[in-house]
C-alpha positions in Angstrom: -20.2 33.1 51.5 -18.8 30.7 48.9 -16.1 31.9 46.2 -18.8 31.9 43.6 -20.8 34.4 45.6 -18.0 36.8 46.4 -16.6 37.1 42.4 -20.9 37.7 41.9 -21.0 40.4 44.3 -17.8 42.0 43.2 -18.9 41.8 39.3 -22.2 43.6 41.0 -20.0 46.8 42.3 -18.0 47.0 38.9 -21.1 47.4 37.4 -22.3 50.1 39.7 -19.2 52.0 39.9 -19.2 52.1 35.9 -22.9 53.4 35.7 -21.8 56.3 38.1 -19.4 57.4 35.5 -21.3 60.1 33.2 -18.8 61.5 31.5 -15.8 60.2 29.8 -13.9 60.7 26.5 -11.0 58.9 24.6 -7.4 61.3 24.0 -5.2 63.4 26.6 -4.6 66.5 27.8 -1.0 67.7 27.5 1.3 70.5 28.2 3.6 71.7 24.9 6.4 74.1 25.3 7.0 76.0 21.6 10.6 77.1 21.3 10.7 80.9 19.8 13.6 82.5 17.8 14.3 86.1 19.5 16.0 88.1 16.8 19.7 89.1 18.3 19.7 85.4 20.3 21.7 82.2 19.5 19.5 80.3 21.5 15.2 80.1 21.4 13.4 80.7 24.3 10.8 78.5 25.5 7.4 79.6 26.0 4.3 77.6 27.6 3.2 75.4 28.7 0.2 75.2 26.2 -2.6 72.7 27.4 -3.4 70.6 24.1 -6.5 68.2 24.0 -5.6 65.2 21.3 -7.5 62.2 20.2 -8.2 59.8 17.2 -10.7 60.6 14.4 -11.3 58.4 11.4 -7.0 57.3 11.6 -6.0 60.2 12.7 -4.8 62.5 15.4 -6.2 65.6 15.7 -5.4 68.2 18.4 -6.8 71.5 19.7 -5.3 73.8 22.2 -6.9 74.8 25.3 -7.6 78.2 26.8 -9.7 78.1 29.1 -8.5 76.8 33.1 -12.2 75.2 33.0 -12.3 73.6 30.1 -8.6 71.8 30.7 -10.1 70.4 34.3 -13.3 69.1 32.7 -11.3 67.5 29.8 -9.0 66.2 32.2 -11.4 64.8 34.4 -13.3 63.2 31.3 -10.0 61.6 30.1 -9.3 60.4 33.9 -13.1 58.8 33.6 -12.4 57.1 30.5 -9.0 55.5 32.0 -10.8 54.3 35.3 -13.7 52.9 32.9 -11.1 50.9 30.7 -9.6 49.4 34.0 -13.0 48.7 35.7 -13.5 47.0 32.1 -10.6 44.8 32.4 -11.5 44.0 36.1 -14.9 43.0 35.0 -13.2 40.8 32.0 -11.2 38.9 34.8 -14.0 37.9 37.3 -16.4 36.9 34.1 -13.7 34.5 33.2 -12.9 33.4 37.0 -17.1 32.9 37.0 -16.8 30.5 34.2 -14.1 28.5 35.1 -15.9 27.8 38.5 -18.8 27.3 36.5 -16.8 24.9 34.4 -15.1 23.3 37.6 -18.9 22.5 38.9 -20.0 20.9 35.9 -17.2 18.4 35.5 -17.7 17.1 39.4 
């Protein structure tokens, strides 16, 4: 199987791994820790962790906090989807430009 071939078939299974992903969104999911004054105390105590979903809308980041167990694993999951797509993205990038420097390489023989 020639070079050409193998960066073809390669581009192929980018492609199909990216049309298995469903679900993705842009952001994180994070844990905050909120210091609390305790009246007779010198020092705050720390309560948390509280899971916080943030992401970008129109400029800006926005944030809501998270409750529910469920709903932090989905959004987690979505987030890790939308990381694996930006790399398979990237991937895909590098073997189109590989293809066309081949491509190139052919045409000047």
């Amino acid at each position: 199987m020639s070079l050409l071939s193998k960066l073809r078939q390669a581009r192929q299974e980018i492609l199909a791994r990216m049309a298995l992903i469903e679900e993705m969104r842009r952001g994180s999911v994070t844990r905050q820790f909120l210091k609390i004054r305790v009246k007779g105390k010198s020092e705050p105590n720390l309560t948390g962790p509280y899971a916080l979903f943030t992401s970008k809308k129109e400029g800006r980041t926005v944030g809501r906090r998270l409750h529910d167990p469920e709903e932090i694993r989905r959004l987690e999951h979505q987030v890790e989807n939308f990381h694996i797509f930006q790399a398979l993205c990237r991937k895909l990038v590098e073997i189109g430009e590989q293809i066309c420097e081949m491509k190139d390489k052919e045409g000047r023989r």
